[in-house]
C-alpha positions, 0 to 999 in steps of 0.5 A: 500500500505504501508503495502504491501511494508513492507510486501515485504521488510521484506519477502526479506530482512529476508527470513522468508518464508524459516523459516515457518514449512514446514508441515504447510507452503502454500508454498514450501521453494523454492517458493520465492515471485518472483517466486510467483509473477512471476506465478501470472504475478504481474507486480507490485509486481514483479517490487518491488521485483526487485528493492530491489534486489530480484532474480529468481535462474537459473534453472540448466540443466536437465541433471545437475550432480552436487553434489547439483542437485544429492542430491535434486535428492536423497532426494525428486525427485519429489520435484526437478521436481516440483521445476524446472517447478516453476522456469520455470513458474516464467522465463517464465512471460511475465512481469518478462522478461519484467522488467529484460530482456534487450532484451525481444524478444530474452529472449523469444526465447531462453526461448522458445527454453529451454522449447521446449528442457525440454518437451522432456526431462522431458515427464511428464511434457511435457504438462507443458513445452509445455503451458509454451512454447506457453506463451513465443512465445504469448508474442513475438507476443503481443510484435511484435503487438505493431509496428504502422508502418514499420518503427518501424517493420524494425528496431525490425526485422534487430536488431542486438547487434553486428552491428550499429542500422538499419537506413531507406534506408539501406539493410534490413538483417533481423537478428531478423527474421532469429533468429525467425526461427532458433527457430521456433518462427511460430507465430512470423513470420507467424504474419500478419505484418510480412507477410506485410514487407516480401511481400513488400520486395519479390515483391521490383524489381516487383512492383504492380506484385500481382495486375497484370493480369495472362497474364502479369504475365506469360509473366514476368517469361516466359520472366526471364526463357527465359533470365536468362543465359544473366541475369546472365552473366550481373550480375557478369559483371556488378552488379552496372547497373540498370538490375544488381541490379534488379537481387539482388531482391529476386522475381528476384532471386529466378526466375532466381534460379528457372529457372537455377534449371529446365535447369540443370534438363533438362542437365539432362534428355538430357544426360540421353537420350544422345540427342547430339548423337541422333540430329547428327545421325538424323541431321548431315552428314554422316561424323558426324553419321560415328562417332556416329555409331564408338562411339556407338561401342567404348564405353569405353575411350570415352571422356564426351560430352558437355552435361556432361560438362555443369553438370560438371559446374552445379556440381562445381557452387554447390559444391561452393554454399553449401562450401558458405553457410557453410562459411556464416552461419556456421556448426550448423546452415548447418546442422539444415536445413535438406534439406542440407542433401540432397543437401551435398549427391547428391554434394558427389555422383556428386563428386564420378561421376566425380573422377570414370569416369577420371579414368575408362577414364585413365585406358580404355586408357592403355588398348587401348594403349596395345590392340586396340581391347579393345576399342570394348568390348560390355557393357555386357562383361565388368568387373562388378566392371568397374569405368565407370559402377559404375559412371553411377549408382551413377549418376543415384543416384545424378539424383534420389535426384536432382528430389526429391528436 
């Protein structure tokens, strides 16, 4: 043992590795005992190294373009590939981020995240990077598989270093776990402990509903789908009642999300259909179909019916959410979600909708007001580039991508 801490103290001290011929040398210069260590997962020797001062170089951008990286590029690529995939080897040992890194859960993340970006940067080396990668998340989840209670697994997963420590009773917001998806950590989050907490914590406003009966079940969503608009209104009127804070759990939210979403989806197919036309030209009195035959005929000005306006709240409640979560969560992280793609699409086309019908409705009531016959041209005559005409396509479109989601 004494012999071993001569031997590392001198090999830090003195750099004697780097004095070795290198046609005759095991290792190349730049694989330093720390990094050799590190490769070899040494938790001993790398505690050594560490305490006297021994660093691992931080690896520079791959796409670097640094006089010192052109250089070592110029002279020897191969050896500047290789010499980057050691120090990765070495940033990437479970027991080098254990005793250097501060916050190990995070230093495996990000590393991992790097690594991820390096095998598609460097693709023969890809194989490496990837190993590499899957070694870092294994050791976030041998590290998430030390919690012995829920207690301790509430605290990793709301750690947060910009915010008080998480005390029991409080909101959980989760913030480790949303930077493990952000990263794409799926072993970490797909871990059984995990899973444990998050159904605990979906089921909360719930309790024992997985053990209920499949009629039981079915009555309770039946029952939120039915009430959701009440629910609703209870909730912006009243949050600090018992059924206003029922309405923050996530199964009950995500019902009554759910619920919301397949009424709009219904909104939708009424208007299409226009079912309020329909239900006074069967149902009402003659007065009322008098008036849906004038309509039928006078299609242009017409003014947008209920069901178009209950979209037209639907669209504005949208347009808000999304404007929300960009507020919250900010740019990148919007546009990482691929799905707010879609969502920002169909809100644009829903925008253009209603922005083309008040004009055709303001420029079809000019022409009426200087020719009242107008008003009656049948739909084929129309101009082709009609505003009327271009709104009902895109509002077809917004439909196309309301139903894919």
């Amino acid at each position: 043992m004494f012999v071993r801490r001569l031997f590392l103290t001198f090999c830090v001290t003195l750099q004697s590795w780097q004095k070795v011929d290198i046609n005759t040398a095991m290792f190349m210069p730049d694989l330093t005992p720390l990094i050799l260590a590190a490769h070899r997962n040494n938790y001993e020797i790398l505690k050594l190294l560490l305490d006297r001062g021994a660093t691992v170089p931080l690896p520079h951008d791959v796409k670097c373009g640094c006089d010192e990286c052109i250089m070592k590029s110029e002279q020897d690529s191969l050896r500047h590939s290789l010499s980057r995939l050691n120090e990765y080897k070495a940033l990437a040992s479970p027991s080098l981020i254990a005793l250097s890194s501060s916050d190990p859960l995070l230093t495996a993340f990000q590393l991992s995240w790097e690594l991820r970006g390096l095998a598609f940067a460097e693709p023969e080396s890809k194989s490496e990077y990837m190993d590499l990668r899957q070694q870092c998340q294994q050791f976030a989840v041998d590290l998430l598989q030390q919690t012995r209670s829920s207690q301790e697994l509430a605290i990793i997963l709301n750690h947060d270093p910009d915010n008080p420590p998480y005390q029991e009773g409080e909101h959980m917001k989760l913030a480790r776990l949303e930077l493990a998806i952000q990263y794409k950590q799926k072993k970490f989050v797909a871990h059984p402990n995990i899973q444990q907490l998050l159904a605990a914590l979906w089921y909360e406003g719930v309790p024992g509903f997985r053990r209920k009966k499949a009629k039981d079940k079915i009555m309770i969503i039946v029952r939120v789908a039915v009430l959701f608009p009440f629910y609703c209104m209870l909730y912006m009127l009243a949050p600090e009642t018992k059924i206003g804070k029922l309405m923050r759990k996530p199964f009950m939210k995500f019902l009554v999300h759910a619920s919301s979403y397949l009424f709009f989806l219904l909104l939708l197919i009424l208007v299409s259909l226009r079912a309020d036309d329909l239900l006074l030209e069967h149902f009402g009195s003659e007065s009322m179909k008098a008036y849906v035959k004038d309509k039928y005929d006078k299609q242009r000005g017409n003014p947008p019916t209920i069901l178009e306006y209950a979209v037209l709240l639907y669209v504005v409640g949208f347009i808000f959410e999304e404007t929300q979560e960009i507020f919250v969560e900010g740019m990148q992280s919007y546009l990482r979600n691929l799905w707010n793609f879609i969502d920002f699409t169909r809100n644009v086309l829903y925008s253009g909708v209603i922005v083309l019908r008040v004009v055709s409705y303001l420029q079809q009531q000019a022409e009426i007001e200087k020719d009242p016959a107008t008003a009656y041209i049948h739909r084929e005559e129309w101009d082709a580039f009609d505003p009327q005409l271009i709104a009902e396509g895109l509002f077809a479109a917004a439909n196309i991508f309301r139903f894919v989601k």
